[in-house]
ChimeraX commands (.cxc) that place a marker at each C-alpha (Angstrom):
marker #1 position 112.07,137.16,45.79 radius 0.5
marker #1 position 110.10,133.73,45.71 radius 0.5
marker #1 position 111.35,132.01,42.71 radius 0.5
marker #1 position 114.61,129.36,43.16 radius 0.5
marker #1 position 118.40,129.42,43.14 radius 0.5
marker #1 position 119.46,128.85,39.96 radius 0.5
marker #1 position 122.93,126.82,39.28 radius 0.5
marker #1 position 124.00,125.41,36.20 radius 0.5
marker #1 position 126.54,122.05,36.69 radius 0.5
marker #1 position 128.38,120.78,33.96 radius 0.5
marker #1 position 130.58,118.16,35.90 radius 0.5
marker #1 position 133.79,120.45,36.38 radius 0.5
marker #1 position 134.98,121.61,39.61 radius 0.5
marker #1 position 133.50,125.45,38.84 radius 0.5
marker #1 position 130.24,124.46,38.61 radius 0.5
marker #1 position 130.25,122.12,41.78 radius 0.5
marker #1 position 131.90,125.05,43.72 radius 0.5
marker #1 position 129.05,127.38,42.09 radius 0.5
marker #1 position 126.80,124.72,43.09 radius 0.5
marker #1 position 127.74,124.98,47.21 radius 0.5
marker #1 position 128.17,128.69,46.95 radius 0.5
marker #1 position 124.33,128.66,45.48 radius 0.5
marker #1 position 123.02,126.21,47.97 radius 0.5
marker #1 position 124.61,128.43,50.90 radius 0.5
marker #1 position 122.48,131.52,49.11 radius 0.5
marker #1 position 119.40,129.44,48.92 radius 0.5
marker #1 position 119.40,128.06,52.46 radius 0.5
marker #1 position 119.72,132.10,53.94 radius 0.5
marker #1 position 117.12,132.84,51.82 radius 0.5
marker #1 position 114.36,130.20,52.58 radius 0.5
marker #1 position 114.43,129.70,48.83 radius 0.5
marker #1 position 114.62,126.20,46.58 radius 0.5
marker #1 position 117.40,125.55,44.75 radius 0.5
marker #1 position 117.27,124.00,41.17 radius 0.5
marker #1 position 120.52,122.21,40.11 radius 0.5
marker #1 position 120.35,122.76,36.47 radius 0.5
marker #1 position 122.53,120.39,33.55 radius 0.5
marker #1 position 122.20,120.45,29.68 radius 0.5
marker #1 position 123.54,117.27,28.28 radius 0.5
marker #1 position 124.13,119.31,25.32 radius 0.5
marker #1 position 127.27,120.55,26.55 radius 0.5
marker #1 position 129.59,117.46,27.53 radius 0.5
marker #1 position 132.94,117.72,28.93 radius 0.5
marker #1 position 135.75,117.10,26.04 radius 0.5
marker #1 position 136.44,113.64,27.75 radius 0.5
marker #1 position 132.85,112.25,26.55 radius 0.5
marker #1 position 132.96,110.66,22.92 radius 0.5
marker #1 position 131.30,112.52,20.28 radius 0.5
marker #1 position 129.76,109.45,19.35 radius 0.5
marker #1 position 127.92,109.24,22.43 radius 0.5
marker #1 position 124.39,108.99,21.83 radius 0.5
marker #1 position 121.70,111.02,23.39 radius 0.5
marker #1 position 120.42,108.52,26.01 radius 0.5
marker #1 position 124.27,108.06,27.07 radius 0.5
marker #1 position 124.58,111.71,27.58 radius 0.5
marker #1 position 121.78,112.08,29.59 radius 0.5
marker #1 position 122.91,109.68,31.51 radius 0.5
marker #1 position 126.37,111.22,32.37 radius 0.5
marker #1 position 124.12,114.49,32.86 radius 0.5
marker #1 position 121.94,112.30,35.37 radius 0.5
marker #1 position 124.64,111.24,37.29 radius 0.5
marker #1 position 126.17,114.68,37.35 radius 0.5
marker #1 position 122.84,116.29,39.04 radius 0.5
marker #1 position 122.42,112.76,41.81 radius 0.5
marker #1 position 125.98,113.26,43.03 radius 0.5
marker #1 position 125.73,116.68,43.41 radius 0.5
marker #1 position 122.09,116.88,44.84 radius 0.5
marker #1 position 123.48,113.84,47.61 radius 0.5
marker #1 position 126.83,116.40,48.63 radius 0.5
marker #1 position 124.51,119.39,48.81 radius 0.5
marker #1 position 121.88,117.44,50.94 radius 0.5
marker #1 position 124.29,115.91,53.23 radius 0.5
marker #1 position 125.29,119.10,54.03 radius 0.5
marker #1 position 122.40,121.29,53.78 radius 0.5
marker #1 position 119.40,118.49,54.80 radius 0.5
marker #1 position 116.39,120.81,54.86 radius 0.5
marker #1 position 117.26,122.10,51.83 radius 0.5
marker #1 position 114.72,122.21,49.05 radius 0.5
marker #1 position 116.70,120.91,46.25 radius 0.5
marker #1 position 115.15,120.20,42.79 radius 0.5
marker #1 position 116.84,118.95,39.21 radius 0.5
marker #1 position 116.30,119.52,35.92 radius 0.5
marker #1 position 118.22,117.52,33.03 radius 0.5
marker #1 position 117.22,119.69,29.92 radius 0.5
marker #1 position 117.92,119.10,25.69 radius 0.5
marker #1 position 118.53,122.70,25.04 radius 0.5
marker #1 position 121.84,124.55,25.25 radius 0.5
marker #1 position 123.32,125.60,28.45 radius 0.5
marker #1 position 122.82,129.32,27.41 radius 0.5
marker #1 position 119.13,129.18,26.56 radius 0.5
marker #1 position 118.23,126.58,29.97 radius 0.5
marker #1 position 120.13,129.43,31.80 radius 0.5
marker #1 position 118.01,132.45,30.39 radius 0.5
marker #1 position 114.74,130.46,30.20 radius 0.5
marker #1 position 115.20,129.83,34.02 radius 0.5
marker #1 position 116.17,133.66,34.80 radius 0.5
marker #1 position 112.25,134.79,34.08 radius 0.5
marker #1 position 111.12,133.01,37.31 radius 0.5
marker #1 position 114.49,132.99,39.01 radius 0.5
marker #1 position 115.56,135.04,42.26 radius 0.5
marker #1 position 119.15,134.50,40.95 radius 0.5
marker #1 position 121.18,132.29,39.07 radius 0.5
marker #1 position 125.01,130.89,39.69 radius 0.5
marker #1 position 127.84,130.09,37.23 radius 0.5
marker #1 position 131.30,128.56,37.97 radius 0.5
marker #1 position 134.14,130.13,36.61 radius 0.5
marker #1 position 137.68,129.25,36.06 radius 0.5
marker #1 position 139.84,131.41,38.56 radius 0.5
marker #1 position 141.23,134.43,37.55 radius 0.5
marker #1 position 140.80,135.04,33.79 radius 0.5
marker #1 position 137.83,134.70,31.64 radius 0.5
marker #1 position 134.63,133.90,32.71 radius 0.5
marker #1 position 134.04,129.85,32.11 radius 0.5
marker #1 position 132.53,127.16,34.06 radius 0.5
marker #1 position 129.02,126.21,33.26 radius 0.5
marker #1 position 129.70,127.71,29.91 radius 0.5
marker #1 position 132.35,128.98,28.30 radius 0.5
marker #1 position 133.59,132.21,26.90 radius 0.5
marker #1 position 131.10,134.72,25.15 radius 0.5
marker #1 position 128.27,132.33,26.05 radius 0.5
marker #1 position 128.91,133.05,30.12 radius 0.5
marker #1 position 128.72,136.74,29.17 radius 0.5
marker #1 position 125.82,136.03,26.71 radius 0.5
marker #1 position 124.13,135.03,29.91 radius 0.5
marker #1 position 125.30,137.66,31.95 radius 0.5
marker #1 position 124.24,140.28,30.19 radius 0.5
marker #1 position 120.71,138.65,29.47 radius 0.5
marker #1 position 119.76,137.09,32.47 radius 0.5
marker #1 position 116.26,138.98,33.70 radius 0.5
marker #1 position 117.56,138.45,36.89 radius 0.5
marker #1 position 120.79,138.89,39.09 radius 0.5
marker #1 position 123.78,136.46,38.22 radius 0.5
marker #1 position 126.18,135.74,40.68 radius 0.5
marker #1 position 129.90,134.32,38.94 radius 0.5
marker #1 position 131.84,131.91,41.52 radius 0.5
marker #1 position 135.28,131.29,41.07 radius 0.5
marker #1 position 136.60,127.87,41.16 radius 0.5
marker #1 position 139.36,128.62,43.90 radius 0.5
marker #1 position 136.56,129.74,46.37 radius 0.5
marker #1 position 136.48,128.20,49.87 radius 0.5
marker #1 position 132.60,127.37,49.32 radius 0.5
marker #1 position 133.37,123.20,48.95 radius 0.5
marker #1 position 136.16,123.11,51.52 radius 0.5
marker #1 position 134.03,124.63,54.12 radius 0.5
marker #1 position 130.78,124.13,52.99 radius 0.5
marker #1 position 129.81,127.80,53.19 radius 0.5
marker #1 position 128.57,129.83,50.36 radius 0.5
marker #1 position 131.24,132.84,51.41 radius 0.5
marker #1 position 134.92,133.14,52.31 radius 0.5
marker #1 position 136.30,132.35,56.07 radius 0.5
marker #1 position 138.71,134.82,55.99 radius 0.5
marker #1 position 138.38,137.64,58.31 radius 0.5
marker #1 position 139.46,140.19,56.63 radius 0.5
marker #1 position 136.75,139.93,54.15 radius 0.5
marker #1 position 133.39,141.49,55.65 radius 0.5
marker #1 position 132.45,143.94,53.45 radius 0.5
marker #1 position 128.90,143.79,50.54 radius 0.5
marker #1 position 130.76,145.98,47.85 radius 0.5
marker #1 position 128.43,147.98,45.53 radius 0.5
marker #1 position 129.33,149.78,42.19 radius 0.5
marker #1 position 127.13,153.00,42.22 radius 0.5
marker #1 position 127.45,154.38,38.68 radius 0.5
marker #1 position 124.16,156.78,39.20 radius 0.5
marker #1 position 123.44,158.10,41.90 radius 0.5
marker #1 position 119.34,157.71,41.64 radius 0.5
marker #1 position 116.63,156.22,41.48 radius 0.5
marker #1 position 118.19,153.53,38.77 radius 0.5
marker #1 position 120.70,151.82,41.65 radius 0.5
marker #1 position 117.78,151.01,43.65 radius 0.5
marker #1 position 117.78,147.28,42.29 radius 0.5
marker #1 position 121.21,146.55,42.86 radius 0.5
marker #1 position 121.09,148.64,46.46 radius 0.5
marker #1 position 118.12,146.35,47.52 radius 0.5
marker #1 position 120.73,143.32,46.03 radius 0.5
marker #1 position 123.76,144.38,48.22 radius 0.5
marker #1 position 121.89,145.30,51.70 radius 0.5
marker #1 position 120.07,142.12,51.52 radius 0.5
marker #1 position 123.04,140.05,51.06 radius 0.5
marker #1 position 125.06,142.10,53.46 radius 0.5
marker #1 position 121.74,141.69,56.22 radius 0.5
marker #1 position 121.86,137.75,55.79 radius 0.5
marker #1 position 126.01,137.90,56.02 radius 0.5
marker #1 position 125.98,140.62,58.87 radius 0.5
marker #1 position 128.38,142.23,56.77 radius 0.5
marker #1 position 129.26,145.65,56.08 radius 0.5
marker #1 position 128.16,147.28,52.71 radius 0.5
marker #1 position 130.59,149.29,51.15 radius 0.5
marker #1 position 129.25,151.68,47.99 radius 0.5
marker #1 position 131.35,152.71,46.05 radius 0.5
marker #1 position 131.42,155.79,43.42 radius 0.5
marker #1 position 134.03,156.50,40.66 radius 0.5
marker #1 position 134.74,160.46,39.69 radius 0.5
marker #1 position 136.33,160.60,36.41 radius 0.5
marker #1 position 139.81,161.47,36.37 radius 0.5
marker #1 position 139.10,164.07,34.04 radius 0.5
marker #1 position 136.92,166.17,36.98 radius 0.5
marker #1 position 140.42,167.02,37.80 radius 0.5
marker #1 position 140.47,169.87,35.50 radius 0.5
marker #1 position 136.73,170.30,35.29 radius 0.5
marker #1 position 136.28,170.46,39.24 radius 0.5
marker #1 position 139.65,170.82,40.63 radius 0.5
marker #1 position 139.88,169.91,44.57 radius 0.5
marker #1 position 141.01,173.98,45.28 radius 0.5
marker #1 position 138.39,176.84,45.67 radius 0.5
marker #1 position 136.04,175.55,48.42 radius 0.5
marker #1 position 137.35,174.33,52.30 radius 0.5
marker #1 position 135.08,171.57,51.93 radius 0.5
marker #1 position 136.75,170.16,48.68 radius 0.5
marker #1 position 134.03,171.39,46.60 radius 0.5
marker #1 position 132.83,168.55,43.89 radius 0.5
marker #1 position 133.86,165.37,46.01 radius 0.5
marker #1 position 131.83,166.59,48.68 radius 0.5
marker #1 position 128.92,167.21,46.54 radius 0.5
marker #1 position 129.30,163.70,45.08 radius 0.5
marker #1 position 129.67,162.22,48.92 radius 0.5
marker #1 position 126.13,163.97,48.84 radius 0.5
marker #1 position 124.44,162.22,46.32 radius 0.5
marker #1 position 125.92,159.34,47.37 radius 0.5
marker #1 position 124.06,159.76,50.68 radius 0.5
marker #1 position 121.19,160.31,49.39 radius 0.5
marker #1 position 120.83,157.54,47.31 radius 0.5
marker #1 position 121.59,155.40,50.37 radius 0.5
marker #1 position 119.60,157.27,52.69 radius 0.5
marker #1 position 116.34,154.68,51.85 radius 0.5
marker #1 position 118.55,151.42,52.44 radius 0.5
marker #1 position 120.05,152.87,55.41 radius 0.5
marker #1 position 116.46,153.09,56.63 radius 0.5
marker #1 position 115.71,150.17,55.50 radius 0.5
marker #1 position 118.54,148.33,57.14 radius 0.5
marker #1 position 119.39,150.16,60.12 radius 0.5
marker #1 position 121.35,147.12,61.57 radius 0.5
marker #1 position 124.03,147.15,58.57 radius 0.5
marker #1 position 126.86,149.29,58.92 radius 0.5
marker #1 position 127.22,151.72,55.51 radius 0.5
marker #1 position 130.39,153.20,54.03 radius 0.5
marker #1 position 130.30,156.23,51.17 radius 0.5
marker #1 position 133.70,155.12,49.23 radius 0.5
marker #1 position 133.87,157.92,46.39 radius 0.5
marker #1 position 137.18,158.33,44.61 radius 0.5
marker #1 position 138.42,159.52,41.45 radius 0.5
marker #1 position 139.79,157.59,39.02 radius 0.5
marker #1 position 139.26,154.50,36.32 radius 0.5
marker #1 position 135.79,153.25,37.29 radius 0.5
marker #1 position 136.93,149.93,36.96 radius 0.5
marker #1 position 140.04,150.80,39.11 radius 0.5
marker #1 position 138.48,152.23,41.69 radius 0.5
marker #1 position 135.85,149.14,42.36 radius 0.5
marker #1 position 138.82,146.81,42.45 radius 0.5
marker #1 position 140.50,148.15,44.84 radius 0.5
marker #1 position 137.51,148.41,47.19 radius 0.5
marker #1 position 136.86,144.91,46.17 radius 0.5
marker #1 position 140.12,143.84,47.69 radius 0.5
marker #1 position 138.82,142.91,51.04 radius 0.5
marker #1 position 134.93,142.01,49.95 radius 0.5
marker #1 position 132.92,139.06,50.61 radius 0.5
marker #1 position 130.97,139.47,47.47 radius 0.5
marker #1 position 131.06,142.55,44.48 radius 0.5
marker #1 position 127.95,144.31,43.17 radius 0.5
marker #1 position 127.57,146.10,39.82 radius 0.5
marker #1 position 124.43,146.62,37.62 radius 0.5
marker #1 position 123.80,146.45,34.05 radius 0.5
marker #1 position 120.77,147.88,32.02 radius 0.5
marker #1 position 118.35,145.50,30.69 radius 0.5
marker #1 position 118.53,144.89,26.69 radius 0.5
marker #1 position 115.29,144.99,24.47 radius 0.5
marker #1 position 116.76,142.63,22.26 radius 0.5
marker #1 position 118.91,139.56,22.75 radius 0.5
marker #1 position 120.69,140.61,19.84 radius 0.5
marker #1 position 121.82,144.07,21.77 radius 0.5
marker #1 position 123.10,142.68,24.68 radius 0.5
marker #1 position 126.37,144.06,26.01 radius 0.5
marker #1 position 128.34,144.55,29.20 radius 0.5
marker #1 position 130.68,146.93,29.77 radius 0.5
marker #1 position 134.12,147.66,30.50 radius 0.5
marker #1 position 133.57,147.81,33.97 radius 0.5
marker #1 position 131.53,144.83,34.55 radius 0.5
marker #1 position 134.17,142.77,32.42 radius 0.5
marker #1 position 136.71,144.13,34.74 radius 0.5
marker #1 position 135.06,143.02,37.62 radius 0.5
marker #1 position 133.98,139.03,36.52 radius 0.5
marker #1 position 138.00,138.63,35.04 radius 0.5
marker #1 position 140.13,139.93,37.72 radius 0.5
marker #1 position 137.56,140.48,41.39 radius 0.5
marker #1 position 138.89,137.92,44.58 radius 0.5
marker #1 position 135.35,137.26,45.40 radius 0.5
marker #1 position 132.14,136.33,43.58 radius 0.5
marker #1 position 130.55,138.87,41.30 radius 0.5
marker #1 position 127.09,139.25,41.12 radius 0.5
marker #1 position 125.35,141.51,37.99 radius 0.5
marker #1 position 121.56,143.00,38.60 radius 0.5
marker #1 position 119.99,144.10,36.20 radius 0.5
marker #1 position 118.11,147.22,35.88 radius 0.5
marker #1 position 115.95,149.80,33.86 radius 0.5
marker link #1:1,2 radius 0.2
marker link #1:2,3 radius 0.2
marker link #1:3,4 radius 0.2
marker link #1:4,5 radius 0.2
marker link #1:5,6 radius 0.2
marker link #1:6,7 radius 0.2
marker link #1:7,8 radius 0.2
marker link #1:8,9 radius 0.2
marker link #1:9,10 radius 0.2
marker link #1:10,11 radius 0.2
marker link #1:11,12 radius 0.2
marker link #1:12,13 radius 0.2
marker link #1:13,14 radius 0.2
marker link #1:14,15 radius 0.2
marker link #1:15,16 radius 0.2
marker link #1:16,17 radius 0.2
marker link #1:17,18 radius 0.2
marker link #1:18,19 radius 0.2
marker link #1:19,20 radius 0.2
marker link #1:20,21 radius 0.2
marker link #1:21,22 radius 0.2
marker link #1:22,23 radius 0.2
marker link #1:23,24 radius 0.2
marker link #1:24,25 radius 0.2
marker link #1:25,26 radius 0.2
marker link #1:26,27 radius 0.2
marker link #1:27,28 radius 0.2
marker link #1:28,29 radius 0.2
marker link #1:29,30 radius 0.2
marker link #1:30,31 radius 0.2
marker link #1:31,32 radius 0.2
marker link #1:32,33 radius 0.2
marker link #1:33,34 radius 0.2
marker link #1:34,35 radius 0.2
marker link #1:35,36 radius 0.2
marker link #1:36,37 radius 0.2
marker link #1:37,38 radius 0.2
marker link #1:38,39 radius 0.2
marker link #1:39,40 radius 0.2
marker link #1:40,41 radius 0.2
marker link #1:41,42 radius 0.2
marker link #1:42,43 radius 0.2
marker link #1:43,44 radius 0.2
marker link #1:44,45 radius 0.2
marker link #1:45,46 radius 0.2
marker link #1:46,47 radius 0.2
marker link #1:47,48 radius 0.2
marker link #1:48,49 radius 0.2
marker link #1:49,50 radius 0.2
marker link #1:50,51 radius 0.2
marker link #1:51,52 radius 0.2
marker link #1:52,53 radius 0.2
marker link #1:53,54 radius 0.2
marker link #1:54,55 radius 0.2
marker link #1:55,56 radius 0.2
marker link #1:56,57 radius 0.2
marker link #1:57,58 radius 0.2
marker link #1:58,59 radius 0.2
marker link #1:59,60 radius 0.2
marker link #1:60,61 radius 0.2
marker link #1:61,62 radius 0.2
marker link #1:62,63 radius 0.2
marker link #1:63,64 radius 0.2
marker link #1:64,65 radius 0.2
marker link #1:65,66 radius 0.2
marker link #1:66,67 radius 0.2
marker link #1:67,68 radius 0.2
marker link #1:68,69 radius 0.2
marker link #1:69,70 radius 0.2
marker link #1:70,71 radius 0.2
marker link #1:71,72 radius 0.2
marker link #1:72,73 radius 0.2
marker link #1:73,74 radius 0.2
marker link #1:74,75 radius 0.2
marker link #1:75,76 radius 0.2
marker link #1:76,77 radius 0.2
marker link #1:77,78 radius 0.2
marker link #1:78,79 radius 0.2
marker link #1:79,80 radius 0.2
marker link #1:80,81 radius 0.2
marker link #1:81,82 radius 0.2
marker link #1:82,83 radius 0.2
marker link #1:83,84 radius 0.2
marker link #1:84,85 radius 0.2
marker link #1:85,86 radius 0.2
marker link #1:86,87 radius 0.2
marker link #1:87,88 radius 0.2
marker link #1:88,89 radius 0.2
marker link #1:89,90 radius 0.2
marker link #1:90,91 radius 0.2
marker link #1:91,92 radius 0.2
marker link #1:92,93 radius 0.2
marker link #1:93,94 radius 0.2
marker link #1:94,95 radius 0.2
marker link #1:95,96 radius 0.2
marker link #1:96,97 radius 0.2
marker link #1:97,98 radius 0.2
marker link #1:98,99 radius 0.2
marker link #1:99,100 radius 0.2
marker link #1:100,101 radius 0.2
marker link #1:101,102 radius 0.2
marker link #1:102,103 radius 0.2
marker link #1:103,104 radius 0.2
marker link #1:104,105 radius 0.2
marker link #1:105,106 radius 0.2
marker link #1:106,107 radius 0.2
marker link #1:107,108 radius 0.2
marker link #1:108,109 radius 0.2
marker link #1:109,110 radius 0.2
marker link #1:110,111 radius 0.2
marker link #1:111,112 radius 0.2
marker link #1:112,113 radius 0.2
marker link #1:113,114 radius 0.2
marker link #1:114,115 radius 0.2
marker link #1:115,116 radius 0.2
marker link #1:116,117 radius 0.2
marker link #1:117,118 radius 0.2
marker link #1:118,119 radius 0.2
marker link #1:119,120 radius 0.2
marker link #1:120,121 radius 0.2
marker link #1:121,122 radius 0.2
marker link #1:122,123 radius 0.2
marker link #1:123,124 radius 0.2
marker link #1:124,125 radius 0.2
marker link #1:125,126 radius 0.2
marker link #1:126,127 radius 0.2
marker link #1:127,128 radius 0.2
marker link #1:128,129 radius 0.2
marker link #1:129,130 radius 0.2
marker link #1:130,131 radius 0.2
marker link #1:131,132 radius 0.2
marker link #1:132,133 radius 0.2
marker link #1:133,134 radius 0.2
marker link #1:134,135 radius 0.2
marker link #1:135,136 radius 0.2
marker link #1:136,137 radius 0.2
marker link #1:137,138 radius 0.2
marker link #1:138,139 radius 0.2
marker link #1:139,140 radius 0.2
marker link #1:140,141 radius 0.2
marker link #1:141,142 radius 0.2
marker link #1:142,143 radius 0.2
marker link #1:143,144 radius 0.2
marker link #1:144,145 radius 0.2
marker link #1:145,146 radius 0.2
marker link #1:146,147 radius 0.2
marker link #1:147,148 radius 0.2
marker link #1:148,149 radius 0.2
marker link #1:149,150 radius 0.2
marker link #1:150,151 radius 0.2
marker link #1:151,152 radius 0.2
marker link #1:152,153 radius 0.2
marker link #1:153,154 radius 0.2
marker link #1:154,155 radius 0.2
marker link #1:155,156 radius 0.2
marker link #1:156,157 radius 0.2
marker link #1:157,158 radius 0.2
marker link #1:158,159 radius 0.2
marker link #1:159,160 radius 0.2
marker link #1:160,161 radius 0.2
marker link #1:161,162 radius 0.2
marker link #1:162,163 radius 0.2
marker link #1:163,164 radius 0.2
marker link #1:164,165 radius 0.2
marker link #1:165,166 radius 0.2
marker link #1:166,167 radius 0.2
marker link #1:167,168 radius 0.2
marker link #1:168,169 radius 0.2
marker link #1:169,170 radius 0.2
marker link #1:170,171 radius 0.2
marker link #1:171,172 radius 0.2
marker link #1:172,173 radius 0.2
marker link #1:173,174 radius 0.2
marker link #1:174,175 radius 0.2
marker link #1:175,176 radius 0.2
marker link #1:176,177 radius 0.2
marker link #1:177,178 radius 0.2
marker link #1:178,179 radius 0.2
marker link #1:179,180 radius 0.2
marker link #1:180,181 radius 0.2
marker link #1:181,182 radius 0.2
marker link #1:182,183 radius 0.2
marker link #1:183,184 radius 0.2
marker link #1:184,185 radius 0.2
marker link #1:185,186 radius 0.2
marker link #1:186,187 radius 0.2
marker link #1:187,188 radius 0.2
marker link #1:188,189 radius 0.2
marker link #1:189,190 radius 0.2
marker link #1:190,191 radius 0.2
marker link #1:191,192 radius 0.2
marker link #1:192,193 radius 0.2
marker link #1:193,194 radius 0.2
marker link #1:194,195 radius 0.2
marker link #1:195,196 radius 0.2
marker link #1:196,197 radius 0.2
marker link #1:197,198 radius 0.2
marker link #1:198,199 radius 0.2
marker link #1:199,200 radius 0.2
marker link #1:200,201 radius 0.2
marker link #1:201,202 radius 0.2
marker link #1:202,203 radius 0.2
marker link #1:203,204 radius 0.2
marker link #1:204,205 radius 0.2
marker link #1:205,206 radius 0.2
marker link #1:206,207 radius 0.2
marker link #1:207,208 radius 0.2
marker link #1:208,209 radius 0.2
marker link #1:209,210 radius 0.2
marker link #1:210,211 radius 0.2
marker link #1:211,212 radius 0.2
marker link #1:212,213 radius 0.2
marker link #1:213,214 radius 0.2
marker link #1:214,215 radius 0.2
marker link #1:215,216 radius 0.2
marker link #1:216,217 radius 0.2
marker link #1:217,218 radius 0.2
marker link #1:218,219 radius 0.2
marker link #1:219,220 radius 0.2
marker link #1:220,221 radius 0.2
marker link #1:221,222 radius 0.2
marker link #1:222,223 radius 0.2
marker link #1:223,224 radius 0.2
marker link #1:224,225 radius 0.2
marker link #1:225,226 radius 0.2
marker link #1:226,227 radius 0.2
marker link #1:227,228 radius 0.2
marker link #1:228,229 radius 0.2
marker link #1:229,230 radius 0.2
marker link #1:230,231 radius 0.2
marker link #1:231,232 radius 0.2
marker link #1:232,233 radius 0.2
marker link #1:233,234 radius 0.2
marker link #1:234,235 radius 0.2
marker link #1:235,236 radius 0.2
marker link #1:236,237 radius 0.2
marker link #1:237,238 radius 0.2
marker link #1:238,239 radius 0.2
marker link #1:239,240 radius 0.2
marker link #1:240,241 radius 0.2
marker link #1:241,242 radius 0.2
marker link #1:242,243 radius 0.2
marker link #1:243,244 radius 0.2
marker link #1:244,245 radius 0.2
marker link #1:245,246 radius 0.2
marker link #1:246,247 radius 0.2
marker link #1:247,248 radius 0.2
marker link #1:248,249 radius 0.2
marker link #1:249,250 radius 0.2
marker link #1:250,251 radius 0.2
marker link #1:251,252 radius 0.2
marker link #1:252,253 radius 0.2
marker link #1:253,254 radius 0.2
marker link #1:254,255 radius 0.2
marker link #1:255,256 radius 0.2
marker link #1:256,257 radius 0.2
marker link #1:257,258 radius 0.2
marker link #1:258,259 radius 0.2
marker link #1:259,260 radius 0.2
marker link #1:260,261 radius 0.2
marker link #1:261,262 radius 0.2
marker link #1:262,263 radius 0.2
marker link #1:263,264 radius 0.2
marker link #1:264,265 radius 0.2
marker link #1:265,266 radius 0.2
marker link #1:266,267 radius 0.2
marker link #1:267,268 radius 0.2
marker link #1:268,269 radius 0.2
marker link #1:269,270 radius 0.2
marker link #1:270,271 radius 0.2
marker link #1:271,272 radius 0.2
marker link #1:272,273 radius 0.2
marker link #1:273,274 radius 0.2
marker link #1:274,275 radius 0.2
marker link #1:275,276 radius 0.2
marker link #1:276,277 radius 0.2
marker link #1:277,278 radius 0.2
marker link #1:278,279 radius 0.2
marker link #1:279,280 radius 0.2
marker link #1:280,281 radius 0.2
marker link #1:281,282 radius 0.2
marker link #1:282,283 radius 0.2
marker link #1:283,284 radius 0.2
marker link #1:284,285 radius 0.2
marker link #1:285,286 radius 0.2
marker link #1:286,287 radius 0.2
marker link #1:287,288 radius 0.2
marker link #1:288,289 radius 0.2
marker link #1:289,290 radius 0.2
marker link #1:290,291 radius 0.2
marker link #1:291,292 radius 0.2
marker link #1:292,293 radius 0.2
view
């Protein structure tokens, strides 16, 4: 990945906390980082009236403060702006074609807000051409100036492997780097269906039959990355039960939560599922999407 750090700031505390969490990313990754604002979208407290060279004002003085915080902290970081007319949506995708990632802020627990709000976050979520990480507001990044959590007790890179193949090689290559430049742990993690209960009851074979098989492919689909990274230390988490369930709970103690979403031909197909709604509402930790074929 060559292309910059993407962050979108819209003057609320989300954003700024996306904002340190991204330049954290960008500084591990010897990448630029591109504070991005649309003076479009103005907090509620700015008149309607406004006019257009007031706004992009405000939005000016949004992206200086911000750039100075980042820079004090972070002084050989490459740090670029961008004050843009178009919605925050449509500066967000536009940026994704030539982006190694982008951030949002969002509001805590609940739905997914910050540099947006609502179905546009998700809009960009599930159209983004490349990997979107979602910060919460409540993360440590501006306290400690870190783009990750202190606490010890979260060390873990936790991946959502829905298919075993070829087709989780993009978000793989997503978790093992981030886990490399965290020394971190990756945990991935694979959901049987509570209904292979009946289909592949755990009786029959000493080895517990289906699981194991599925511990198999799981292996195998790692096998690559484990080569690839032989420094990082791998768990195989398979489990049965609600996909969504399942990553949750191994999400309780992660550093940062992996899932993947198939690219969409059109912008009017877009969609994210159940799992990867789960995940941005109620995960402790930032939530990054990759997409794939």
């Amino acid at each position: 990945m060559t292309g910059p750090v993407v962050v979108g700031l819209d003057g609320a505390p989300a954003s700024a906390t996306a904002a340190w969490w991204a330049a954290r990313e960008a500084v591990d990754r010897h990448l630029p980082l591109l504070l991005l604002h649309s003076w479009t979208a103005q907090p509620y407290d700015v008149p309607a009236d406004r006019k257009a060279l007031a706004k992009a004002r405000h939005g000016g003085q949004i992206l200086q403060r911000t750039q100075s915080e980042l820079l004090d902290r972070h002084p050989d970081l490459e740090l670029v702006t961008e004050l843009v007319p178009v919605s925050a949506a449509q500066a967000l995708l536009d940026a994704s074609g030539t982006a190694s990632l982008l951030v949002l802020g969002s509001r805590g627990h609940g739905p997914v807000a910050g540099f947006m709000l609502g179905s546009i976050s998700l809009q960009v979520l599930g159209l983004a051409r490349c990997p979107t990480v979602t910060v919460r507001a409540d993360h440590p990044a501006v306290e400690t100036g870190w783009g990750r959590p202190a606490a010890d007790d979260r060390q873990e890179i936790v991946v959502g492997v829905r298919e075993a193949g070829p087709v989780s090689d993009p978000l793989l290559e997503f978790a093992f780097t981030a886990a490399e430049l965290r020394g971190a742990r990756v945990r991935a993690v694979r959901a049987l269906p509570v209904s292979s209960l009946v289909t592949h009851p755990p009786v029959g074979r000493a080895d517990g039959g289906y699981e194991t098989d599925e511990h198999g492919r799981l292996a195998a689909a790692l096998a690559p990355w484990r080569q690839k990274f032989p420094d990082i230390d791998v768990v195989d988490h398979v489990a049965r039960g609600p996909a969504a369930q399942v990553l949750l709970a191994a999400s309780a103690h992660g550093m940062l939560t992996v899932l993947g979403r198939r690219r969409h031909p059109s912008p009017l197909t877009w969609k994210l599922g159940p799992v990867a709604h789960a995940a941005l509402h109620h995960a402790p930790c930032p939530v990054a999407v990759v997409p794939h074929d």
